[in-house]
C-alpha positions as CSV (number, residue, x, y, z in Angstrom):
1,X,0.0,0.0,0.0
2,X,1.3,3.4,-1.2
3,X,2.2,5.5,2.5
4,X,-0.3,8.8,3.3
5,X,-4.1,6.6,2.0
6,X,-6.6,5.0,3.6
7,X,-7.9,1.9,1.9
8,X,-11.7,1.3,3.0
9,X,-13.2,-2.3,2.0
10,X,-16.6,-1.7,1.2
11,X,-18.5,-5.6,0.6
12,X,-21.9,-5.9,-1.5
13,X,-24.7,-8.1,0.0
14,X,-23.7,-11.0,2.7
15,X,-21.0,-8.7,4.4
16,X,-18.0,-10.6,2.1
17,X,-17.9,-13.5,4.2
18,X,-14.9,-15.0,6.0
19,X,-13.2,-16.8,2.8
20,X,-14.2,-13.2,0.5
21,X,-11.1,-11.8,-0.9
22,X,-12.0,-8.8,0.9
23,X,-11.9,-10.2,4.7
24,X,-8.5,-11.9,3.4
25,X,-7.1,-8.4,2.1
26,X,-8.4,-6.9,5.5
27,X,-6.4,-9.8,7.7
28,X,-3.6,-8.9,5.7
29,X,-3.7,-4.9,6.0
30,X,-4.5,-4.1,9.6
31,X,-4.9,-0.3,8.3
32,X,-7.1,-1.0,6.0
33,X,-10.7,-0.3,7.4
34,X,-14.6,-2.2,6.8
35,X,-17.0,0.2,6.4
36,X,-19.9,-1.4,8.7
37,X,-23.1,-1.2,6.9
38,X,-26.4,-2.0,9.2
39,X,-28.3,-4.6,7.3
40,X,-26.3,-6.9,5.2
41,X,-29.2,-8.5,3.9
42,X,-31.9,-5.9,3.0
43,X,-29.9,-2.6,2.8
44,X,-31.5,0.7,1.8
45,X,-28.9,2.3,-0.5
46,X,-29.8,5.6,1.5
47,X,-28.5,3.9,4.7
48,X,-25.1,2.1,2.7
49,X,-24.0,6.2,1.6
50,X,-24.3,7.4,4.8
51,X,-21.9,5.1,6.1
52,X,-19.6,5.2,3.2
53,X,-19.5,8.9,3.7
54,X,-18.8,8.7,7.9
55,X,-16.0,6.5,7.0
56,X,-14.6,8.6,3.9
57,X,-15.1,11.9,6.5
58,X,-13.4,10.3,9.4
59,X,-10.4,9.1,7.4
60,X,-7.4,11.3,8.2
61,X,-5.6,10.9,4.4
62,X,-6.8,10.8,0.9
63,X,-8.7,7.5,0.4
64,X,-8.5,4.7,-1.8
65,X,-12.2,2.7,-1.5
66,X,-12.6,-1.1,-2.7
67,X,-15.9,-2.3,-3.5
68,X,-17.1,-5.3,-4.5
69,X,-20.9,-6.2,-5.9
70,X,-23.8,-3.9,-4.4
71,X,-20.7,-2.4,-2.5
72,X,-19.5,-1.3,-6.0
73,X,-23.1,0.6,-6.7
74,X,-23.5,2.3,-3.5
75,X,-20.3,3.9,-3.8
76,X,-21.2,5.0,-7.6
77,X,-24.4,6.3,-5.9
78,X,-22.1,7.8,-2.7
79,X,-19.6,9.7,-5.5
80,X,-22.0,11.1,-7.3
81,X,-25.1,12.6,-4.9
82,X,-22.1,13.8,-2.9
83,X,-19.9,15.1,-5.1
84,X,-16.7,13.5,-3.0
85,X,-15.3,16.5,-2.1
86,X,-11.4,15.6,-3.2
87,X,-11.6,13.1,-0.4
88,X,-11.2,9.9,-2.6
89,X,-8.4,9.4,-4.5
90,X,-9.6,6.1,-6.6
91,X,-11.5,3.4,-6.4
92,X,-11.2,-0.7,-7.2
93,X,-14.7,-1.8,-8.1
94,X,-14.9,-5.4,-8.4
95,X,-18.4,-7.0,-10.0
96,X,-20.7,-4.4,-10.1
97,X,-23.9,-6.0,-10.7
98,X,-26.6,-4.9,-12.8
99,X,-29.4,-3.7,-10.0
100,X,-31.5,-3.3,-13.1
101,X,-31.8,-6.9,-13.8
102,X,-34.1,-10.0,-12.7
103,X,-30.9,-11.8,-11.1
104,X,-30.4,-9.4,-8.6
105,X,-31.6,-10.9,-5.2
106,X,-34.7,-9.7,-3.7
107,X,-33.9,-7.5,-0.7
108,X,-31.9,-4.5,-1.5
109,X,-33.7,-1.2,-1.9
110,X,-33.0,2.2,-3.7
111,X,-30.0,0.5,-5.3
112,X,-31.8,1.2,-9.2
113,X,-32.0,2.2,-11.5
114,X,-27.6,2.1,-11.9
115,X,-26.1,5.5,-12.1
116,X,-24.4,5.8,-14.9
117,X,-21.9,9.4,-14.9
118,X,-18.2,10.0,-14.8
119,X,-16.8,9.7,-11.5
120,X,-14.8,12.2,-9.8
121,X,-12.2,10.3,-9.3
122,X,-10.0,7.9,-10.7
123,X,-11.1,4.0,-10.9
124,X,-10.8,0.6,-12.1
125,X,-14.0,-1.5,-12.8
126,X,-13.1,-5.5,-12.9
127,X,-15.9,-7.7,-14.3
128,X,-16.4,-11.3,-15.1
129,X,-17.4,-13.3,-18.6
130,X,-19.4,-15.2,-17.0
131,X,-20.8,-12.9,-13.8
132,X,-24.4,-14.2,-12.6
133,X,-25.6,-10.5,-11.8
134,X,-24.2,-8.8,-15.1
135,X,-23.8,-9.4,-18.5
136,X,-20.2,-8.5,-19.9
137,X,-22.3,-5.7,-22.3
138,X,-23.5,-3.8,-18.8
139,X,-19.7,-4.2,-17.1
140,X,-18.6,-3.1,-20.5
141,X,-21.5,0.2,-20.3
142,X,-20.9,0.8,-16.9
143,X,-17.1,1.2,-16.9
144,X,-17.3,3.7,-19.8
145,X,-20.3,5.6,-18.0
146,X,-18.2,5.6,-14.9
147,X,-14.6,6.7,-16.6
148,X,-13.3,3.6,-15.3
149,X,-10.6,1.6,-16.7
150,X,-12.2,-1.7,-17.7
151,X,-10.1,-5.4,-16.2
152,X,-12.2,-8.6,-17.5
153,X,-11.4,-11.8,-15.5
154,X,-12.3,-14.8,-18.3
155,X,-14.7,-17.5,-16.3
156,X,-14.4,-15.8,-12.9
157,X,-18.3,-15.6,-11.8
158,X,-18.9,-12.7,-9.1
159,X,-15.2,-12.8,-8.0
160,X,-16.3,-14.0,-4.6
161,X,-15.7,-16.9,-2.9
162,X,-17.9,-18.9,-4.5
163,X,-16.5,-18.3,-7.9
164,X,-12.9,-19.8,-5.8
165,X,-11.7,-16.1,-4.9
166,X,-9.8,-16.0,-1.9
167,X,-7.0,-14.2,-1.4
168,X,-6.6,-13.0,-4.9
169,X,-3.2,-12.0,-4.9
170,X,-3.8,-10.7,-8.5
171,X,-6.5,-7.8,-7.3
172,X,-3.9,-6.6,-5.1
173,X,-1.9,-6.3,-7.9
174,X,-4.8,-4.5,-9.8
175,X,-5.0,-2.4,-6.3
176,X,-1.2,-1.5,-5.9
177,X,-1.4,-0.1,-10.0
178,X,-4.3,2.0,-9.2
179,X,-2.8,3.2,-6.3
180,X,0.5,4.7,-8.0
């Protein structure tokens, strides 16, 4: 990790469980930092901004945010209803899923429709082939929306732990680029 950022781990639905590449990149990083969202299971993308914004206020140095899934969107809707104030420096997001279609669990709230405007800061999108929750066509539209760099994993799923992504030694990789 580059010296003078804070690196927030933001999950999607579930909380990235205990084998998600996420809790391993946490273990690993003692400074990076979970933003705690209230309901893991039914969030309100209201409620999911708020906290992304408390953690992105509190930090005391520029910050570097990694989403993954529904994490991902609420940090698209986060950047761009709050205008991120400088505060972020970049951003890894990993499988955004399409809120927009039918394969989306039932559960989440206020998520859709996707937003889909240059963020204000710099990012890296990595998508799938063969991701459950987005076609390769909507990683494809929202990277380009977004003025994100586009990574495509061949045969990778939702790059979680299902899909057989654990420590994922190659998105820190991805992270440690973005970061320079």
């Amino acid at each position: 990790m580059e010296s003078g950022r804070t690196v927030l781990i933001i999950p999607g639905l579930g909380d990235s469980g205990t084998q998600h590449w996420q809790t391993f990149w946490e273990a690993s990083h003692p400074e990076y930092r979970r933003v705690q969202q209230n309901d893991w299971e039914h969030p309100r993308c209201r409620d999911w901004k708020q906290n992304i914004d408390a953690a992105i206020s509190s930090a005391e140095s520029p910050v570097v945010l990694v989403a993954h899934s529904m994490g991902c969107i609420a940090t698209v809707h986060w950047a761009l209803s709050s205008g991120a104030n400088g505060r972020v420096a970049a951003a890894l997001l990993v499988a955004p899923p399409d809120v927009e279609a039918e394969t989306i669990p039932v559960g989440p709230t206020g998520f859709a429709p996707c937003p889909l405007s240059r963020l204000p800061f710099k990012s890296l999108a990595i998508a799938s082939t063969n991701d459950p929750f987005a076609t390769l066509e909507r990683a494809n539209a929202f990277a380009a929306a977004w003025g994100s760099e586009l990574v495509i994993l061949e045969s990778a799923g939702h790059i979680n732990a299902a899909s057989g992504y654990g420590p994922w030694p190659e998105g820190e990789k991805l992270l440690d680029q973005l970061m320079q």
